[in-house]
C-alpha positions in Angstrom: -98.6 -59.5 -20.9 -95.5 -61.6 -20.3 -92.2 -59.4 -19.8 -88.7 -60.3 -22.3 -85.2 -59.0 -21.6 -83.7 -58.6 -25.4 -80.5 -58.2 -26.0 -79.4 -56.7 -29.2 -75.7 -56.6 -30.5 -74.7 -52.8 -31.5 -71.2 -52.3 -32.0 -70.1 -49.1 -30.2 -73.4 -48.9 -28.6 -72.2 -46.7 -25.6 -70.5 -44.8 -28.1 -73.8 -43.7 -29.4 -74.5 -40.0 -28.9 -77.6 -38.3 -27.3 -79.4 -37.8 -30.8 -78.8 -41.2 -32.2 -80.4 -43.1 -29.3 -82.9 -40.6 -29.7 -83.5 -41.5 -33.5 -83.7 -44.9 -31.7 -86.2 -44.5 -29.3 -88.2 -42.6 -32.0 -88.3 -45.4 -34.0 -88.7 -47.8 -31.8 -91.6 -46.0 -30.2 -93.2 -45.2 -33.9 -93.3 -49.2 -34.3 -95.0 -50.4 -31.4 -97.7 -47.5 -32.3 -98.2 -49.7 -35.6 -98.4 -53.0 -34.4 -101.9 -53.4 -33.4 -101.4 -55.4 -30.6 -100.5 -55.1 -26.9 -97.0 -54.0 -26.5 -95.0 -51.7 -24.0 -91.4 -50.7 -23.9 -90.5 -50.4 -20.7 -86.4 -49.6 -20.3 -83.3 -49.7 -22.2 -79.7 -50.1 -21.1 -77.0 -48.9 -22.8 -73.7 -51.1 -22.3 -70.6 -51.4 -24.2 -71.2 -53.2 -27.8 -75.0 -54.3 -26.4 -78.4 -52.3 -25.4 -80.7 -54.8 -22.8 -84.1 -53.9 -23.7 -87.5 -54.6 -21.4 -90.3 -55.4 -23.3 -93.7 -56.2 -22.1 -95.9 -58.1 -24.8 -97.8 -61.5 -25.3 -95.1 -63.6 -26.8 -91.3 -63.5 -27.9 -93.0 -63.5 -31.9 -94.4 -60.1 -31.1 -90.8 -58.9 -30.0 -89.5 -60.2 -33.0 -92.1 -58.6 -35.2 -90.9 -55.1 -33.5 -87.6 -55.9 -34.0 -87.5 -56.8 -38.0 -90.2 -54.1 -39.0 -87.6 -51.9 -36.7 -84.9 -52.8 -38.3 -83.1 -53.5 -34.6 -81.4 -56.7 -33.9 -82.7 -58.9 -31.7 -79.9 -61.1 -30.9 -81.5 -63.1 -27.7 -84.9 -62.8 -26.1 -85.7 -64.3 -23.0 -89.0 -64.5 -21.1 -88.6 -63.2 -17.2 -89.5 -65.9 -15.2 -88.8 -63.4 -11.9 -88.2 -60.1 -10.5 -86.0 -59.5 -7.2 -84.4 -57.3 -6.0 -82.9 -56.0 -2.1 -87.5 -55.5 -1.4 -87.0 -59.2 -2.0 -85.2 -59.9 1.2 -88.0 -58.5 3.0 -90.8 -61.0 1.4 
């Protein structure tokens, strides 16, 4: 599976409390259950008006399928071409 970065435009997204981003997840989670084909959630980042997402799946159609039958915006999606981090330094 290939890995996306989406970002999706909330307003007041960090303003969300503990039980909404719950209700979130849930959803979210319920979806990918339904959509019959190989999909992983892998982190969420809360950040003023925005939540970065990291979805592994098998194309950027699949992560816009979870996102309409979701109901979550899916303002930008973006396939990672790398990882790196400070391990990176090290080879």
């Amino acid at each position: 599976m290939k890995t996306f970065v989406i970002e999706r435009e909330i307003p007041g997204a960090s303003k969300l409390t503990a039980d909404e981003l719950k209700g979130i997840s849930s959803k979210s989670c319920d979806v990918v259950a339904r959509l019959g084909e190989p999909y992983k959630w892998v982190q969420s980042y809360v950040a003023g008006d925005k939540i970065y997402c990291v979805h592994e799946a098998e194309s950027a159609d699949v992560i816009y399928r979870h996102a309409r039958e979701g109901g979550f915006p899916a303002d930008r999606v973006t396939e990672v071409a790398a990882i790196i981090g400070p391990q990176t330094v090290a080879g």
